[in-house]
N, C-alpha and C positions, 0 to 999 in steps of 0.2 A: 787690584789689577791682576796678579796671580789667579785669579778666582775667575776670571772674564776669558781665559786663555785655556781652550777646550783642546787636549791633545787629539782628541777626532777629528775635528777641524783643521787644524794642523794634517795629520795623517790623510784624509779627504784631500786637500789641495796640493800633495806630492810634496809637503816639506821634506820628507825626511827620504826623500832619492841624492844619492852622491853620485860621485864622478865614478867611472870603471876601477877598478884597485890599483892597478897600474899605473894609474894616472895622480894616485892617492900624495898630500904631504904627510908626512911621516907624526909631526906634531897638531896632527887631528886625529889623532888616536886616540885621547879620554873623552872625543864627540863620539865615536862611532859605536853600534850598537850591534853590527855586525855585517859580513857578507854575503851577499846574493844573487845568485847567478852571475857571479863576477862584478856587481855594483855592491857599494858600500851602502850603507844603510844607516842615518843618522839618529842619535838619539833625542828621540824627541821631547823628551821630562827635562832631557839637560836644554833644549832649544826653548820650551816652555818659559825653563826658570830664568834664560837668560834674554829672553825678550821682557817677562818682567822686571830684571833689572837695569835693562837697559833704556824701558819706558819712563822709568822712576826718577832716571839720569836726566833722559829728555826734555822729562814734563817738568822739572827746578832750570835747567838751563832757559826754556821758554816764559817759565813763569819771571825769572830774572831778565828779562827783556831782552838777552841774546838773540840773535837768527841761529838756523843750523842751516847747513848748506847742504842739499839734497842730492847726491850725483849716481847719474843712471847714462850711461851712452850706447848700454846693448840695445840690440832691436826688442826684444821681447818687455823689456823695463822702462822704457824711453815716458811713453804716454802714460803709466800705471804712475809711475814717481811725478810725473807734471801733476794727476790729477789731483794726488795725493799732497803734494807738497803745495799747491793750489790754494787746497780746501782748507791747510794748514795756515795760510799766509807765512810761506817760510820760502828763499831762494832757493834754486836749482839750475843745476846743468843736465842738461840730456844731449846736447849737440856735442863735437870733438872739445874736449881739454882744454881750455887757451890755457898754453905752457904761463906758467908765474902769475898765473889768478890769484893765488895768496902770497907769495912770495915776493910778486911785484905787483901789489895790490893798488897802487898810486895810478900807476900807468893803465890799469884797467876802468879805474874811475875815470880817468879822462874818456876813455873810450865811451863809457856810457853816458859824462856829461856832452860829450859830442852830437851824442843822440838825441838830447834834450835840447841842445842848441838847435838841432834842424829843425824839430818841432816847432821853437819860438819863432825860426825863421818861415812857417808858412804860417804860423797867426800873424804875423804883423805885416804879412806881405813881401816881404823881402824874397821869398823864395819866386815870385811871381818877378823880380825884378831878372831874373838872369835867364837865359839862352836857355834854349831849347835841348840842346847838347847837355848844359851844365846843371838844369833840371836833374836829365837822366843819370845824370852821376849820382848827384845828390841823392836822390829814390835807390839808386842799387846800393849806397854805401848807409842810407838807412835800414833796408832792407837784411843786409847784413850783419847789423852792428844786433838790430831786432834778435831775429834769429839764434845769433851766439850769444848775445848778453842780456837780450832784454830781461829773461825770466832772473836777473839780479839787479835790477835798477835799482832798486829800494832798500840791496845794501848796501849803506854807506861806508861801515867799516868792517876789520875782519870778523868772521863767523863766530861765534861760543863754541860750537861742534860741526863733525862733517857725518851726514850719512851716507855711506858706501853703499850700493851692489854690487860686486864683484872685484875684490879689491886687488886680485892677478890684475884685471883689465883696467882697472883706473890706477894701477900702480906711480905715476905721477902726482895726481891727485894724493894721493896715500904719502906720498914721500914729502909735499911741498906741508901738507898736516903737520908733519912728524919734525918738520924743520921749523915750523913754528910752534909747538907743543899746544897745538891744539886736539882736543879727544876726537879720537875718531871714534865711530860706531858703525860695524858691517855688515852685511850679511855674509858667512864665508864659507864656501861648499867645503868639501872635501880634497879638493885639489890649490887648495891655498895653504897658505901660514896664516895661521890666527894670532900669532904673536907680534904682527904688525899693527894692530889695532887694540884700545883699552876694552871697548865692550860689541862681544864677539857674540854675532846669535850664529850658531851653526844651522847652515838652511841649504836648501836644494837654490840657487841663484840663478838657475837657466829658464825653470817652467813659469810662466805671466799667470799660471795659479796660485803658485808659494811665493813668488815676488809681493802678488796686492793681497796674499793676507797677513804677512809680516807689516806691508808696507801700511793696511789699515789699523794694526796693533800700537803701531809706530805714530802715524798722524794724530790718531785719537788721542793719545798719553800728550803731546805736540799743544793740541784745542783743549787739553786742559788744563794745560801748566796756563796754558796763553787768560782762560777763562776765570781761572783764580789771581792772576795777574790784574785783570779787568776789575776783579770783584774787591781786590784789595785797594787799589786806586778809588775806586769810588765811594768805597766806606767813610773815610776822612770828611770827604766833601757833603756826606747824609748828615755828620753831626756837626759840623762845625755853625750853622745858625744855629744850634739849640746851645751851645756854647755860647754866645755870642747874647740871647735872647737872658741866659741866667745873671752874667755880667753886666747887663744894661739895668736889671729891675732894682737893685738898690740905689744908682743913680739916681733914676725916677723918681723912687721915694723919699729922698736927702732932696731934693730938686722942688718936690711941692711942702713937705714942711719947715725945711730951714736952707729956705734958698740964699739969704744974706752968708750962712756961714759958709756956706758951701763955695760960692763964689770967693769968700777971704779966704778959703784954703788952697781953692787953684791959684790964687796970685802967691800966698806962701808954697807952692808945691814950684810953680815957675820961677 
């Protein structure tokens, strides 16, 4: 993975622009590699090495059949982390926070099997049985439910890890992690605390160019934990008739030459 992570690329896509110095947290100063023209300038060897470690994290959490839970709600991050987190088959937020998404994680399943109840309710007809008024309810509070939760329908229960952008701005999100000791993984400019998070890639979190190339290092590591996941389920299932084919042939053989004893053995074995 180390090997695949081109620090020109990185540099090319504005990874390594920070916040004005002014603006700086003070315990981002073993990321920084210097200042310029009054903006901070990130190191990018230490961002390299730590998006490889933190692909390495991602790709055993996915291979162990964990979700990781995607969260982006800037404007510039919103569609980049959907498409990304997509491609991944992994849940995500890009809309506002619902406050106790992990915390009051019961109460948000309902909210999504609610959604799934309206659905059942217009295959079987039933939503065709009410008023015109109470249609349009229904359609807006689907609508809704869509919107804010749908992109986590499909988890059932809490995350293996969370991936942050911008963890000043999802600071909720970050805290409700930290109360459940779940890992987070960030991206974290220079105007954050990296010490909120276990694995910290320092990165520019504002340009939609250092966002999707982090965020494609990130997915990729994501498809391949998932992909040796796949590949190890399916192994089992290749050899077990060849198993199964070695165990029958001495049967066979006991069966056409000494079929009487064979038979007085299974009534002595029963």
């Amino acid at each position: 993975m180390a090997n695949n992570i081109e620090v020109k690329e990185l540099l090319d896509a504005g990874v390594h622009f920070g916040h004005l110095t002014r603006r700086w947290d003070p315990n981002m100063a073993p990321y920084i590699y210097m200042e310029r023209n009054g903006i901070h300038i990130i190191n990018l060897y230490k961002t390299a090495a730590k998006i490889d470690e933190a692909s390495e994290a991602l790709k055993k959490i996915a291979a162990s059949g964990r979700k990781i839970l995607f969260v982006a709600t800037k404007k510039q991050a919103k569609e980049i982390v959907a498409e990304k987190a997509s491609k991944a088959n992994q849940p995500y937020i890009t809309e506002r926070w619902p406050g106790g998404m992990l915390t009051n994680f019961v109460t948000i399943r309902k909210a999504v099997k609610k959604m799934a109840s309206i659905d059942r309710m217009k295959k079987d007809g039933t939503f065709n049985t009410l008023s015109k008024k109470e249609r349009l309810q229904v359609d807006r509070l689907r609508a809704k439910l869509e919107k804010n939760l749908g992109s986590i329908s499909d988890m059932t229960r809490l995350p293996g890890a969370l991936f942050v952008v911008d963890i000043t701005r999802e600071h909720i999100a970050v805290k409700e992690a930290q109360k459940l000791n779940i890992p987070i993984f960030a991206m974290v400019d220079t105007n954050s605390d990296p010490r909120q998070v276990q694995y910290v890639i320092p990165a520019n979190d504002d340009a939609s160019k250092s966002i999707d190339k982090v965020m494609t290092y990130v997915s990729d590591a994501v498809i391949e934990g998932l992909s040796e996941r796949k590949a190890t389920k399916e192994a089992p299932k290749k050899e077990a008739p060849k198993k199964e084919a070695k165990a029958e042939a001495p049967a066979k053989v006991e069966a056409t030459v000494e079929a009487p004893v064979t038979e007085a053995a299974k009534q002595e074995e029963e």
